[in-house]
N, C-alpha and C positions, 0 to 999 in steps of 0.2 A: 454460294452456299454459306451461310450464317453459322457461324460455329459457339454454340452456349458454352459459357464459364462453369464448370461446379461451383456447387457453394465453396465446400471445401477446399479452393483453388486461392493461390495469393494474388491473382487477379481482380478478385470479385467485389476486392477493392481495394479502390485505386490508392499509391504512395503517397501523396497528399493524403488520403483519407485516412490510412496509419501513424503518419507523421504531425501534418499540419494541423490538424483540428484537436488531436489529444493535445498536442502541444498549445494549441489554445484556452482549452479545458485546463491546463495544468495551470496555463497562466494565472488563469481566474481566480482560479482556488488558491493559487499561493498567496495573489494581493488577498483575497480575503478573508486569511486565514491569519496573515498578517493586521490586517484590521479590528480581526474578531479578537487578537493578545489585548486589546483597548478599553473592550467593548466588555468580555470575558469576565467574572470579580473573582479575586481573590486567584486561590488554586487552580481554577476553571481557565484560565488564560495557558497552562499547561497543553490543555487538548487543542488549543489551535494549532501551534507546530506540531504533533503528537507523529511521529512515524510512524503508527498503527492506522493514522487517518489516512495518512499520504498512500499509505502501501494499500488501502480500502481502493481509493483511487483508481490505480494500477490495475488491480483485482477486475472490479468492474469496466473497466473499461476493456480488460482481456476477455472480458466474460462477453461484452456486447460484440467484439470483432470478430471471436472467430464462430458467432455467430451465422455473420455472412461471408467470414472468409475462412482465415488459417490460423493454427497454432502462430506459425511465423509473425503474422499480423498480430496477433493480440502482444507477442511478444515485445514487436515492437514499436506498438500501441502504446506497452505498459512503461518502455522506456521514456518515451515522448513527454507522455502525460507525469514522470516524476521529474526530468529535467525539465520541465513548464513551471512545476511547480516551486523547486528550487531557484528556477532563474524570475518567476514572479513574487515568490518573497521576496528574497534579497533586493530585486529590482525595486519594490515596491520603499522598501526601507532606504536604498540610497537616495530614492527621488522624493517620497511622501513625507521623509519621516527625518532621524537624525545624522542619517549617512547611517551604513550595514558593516561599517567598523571594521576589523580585523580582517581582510579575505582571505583568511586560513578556515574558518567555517564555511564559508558558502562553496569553496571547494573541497573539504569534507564533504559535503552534503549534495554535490554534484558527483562526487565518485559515490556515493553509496549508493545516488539514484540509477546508476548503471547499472550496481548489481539487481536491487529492493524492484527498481520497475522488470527487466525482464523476468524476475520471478515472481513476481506478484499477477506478472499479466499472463504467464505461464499457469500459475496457481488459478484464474479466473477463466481461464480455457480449459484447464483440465477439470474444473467443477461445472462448467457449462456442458461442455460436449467429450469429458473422456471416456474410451469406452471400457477403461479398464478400473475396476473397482479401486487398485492401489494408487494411481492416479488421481482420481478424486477423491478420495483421504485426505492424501496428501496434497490436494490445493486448497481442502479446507483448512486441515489442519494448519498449513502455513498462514491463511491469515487468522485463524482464531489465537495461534501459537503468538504472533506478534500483539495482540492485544493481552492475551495472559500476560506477557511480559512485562506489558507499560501497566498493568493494574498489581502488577507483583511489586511493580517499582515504584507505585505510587502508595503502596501500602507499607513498604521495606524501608523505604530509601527517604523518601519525602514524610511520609506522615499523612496521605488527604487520603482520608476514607472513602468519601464521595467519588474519588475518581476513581479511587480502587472500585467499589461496587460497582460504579458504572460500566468500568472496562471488562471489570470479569464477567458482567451479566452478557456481553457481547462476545467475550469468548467462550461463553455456554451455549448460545443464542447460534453460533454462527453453524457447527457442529449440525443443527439441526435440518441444514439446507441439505444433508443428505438423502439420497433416494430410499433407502431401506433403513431399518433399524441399526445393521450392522453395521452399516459404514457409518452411523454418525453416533455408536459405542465407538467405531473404529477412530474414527477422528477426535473426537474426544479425548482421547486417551493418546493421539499423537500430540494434540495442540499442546496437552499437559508439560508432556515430556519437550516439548518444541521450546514452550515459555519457560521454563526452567533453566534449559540450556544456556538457550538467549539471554536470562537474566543473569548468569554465571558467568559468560563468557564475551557477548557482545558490550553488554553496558559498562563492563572495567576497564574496556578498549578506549570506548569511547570518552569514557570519564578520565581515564590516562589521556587522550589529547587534549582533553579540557585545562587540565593540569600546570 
């Protein structure tokens, strides 16, 4: 007797397939994110490290797992694919480029992908397949909330316009992936309040270990 997997089941695909391939996915994108700082002019070599992209990332790749599996999967799917991405910048900088200098950042940047990937691949499962209205808000909201953030900070902190309109028109933009009207006033109005926060409280953190 042949016993079927639900979709819904963390079986339905396999730990290699949560692990190994996001993680190769991540790698991709970090050398070539690392690349594109080169490539990028001016202001614009900002958005290749951008933690709004990295966390885009996550998002989608939570969104396509639990697809055909689990919340779990896309979870830690979304892990995979940020520490791919941390460990293919860096990687890419020590071997391609001048050496990846201080390893006080790239481990910054490897605990934050602990947290940024399961939540982000959380956030891209519950906007895929949640079935409860406040859940998908709130997976939009978190990623539209991190883009608000960096175009807050690119208009506040930095001075580039460009990137501010860029960023904020995709934290307007992303809102929109809502199913009804309500939920993408609703999300709207979270991401606001999300980027805000974030700009308050994450970036003086962060800018203190820069320090």
């Amino acid at each position: 007797m042949t016993t079927r997997v639900r979709s819904g089941a963390v079986g339905a695909v396999s730990w290699p397939g949560m692990t190994v391939a996001p993680l190769a996915v991540g790698l991709g994108i970090g050398v070539l994110t690392n690349l594109a700082q080169g490539w990028l002019p001016g202001g614009w070599n900002q958005v290749a490290n951008s933690g709004a992209v990295w966390s885009l990332a996550a998002f989608v790749v939570g969104a396509l797992l639990v697809a055909r599996s689990s919340v779990t999967a896309a979870v830690v799917g979304g892990l995979a694919v940020e520490c791919g991405l941390v460990i293919g910048y860096y990687g890419f900088a020590e071997v391609g480029r001048d050496g990846m200098g201080d390893p006080f950042w790239p481990l910054v940047w490897l605990v934050l992908a602990f947290v940024a990937g399961p939540l982000f691949g959380w956030a891209g499962a519950s906007w895929r397949r949640g079935r409860r209205v406040p859940a998908r808000v709130v997976g939009l909201a978190a990623l539209a909330g991190v883009f608000g953030m960096e175009a807050v900070h690119y208009a506040w902190n930095l001075g580039y316009a460009a990137n501010a309109w860029a960023f904020g028109a995709v934290a307007v933009l992303v809102p929109l992936l809502g199913r009804t009207h309500r939920e993408r006033a609703w999300a709207l109005a979270a991401a606001c309040a999300l980027a805000l926060t974030a700009f308050a409280v994450v970036l003086p953190v962060l800018d203190g270990l820069s320090a």
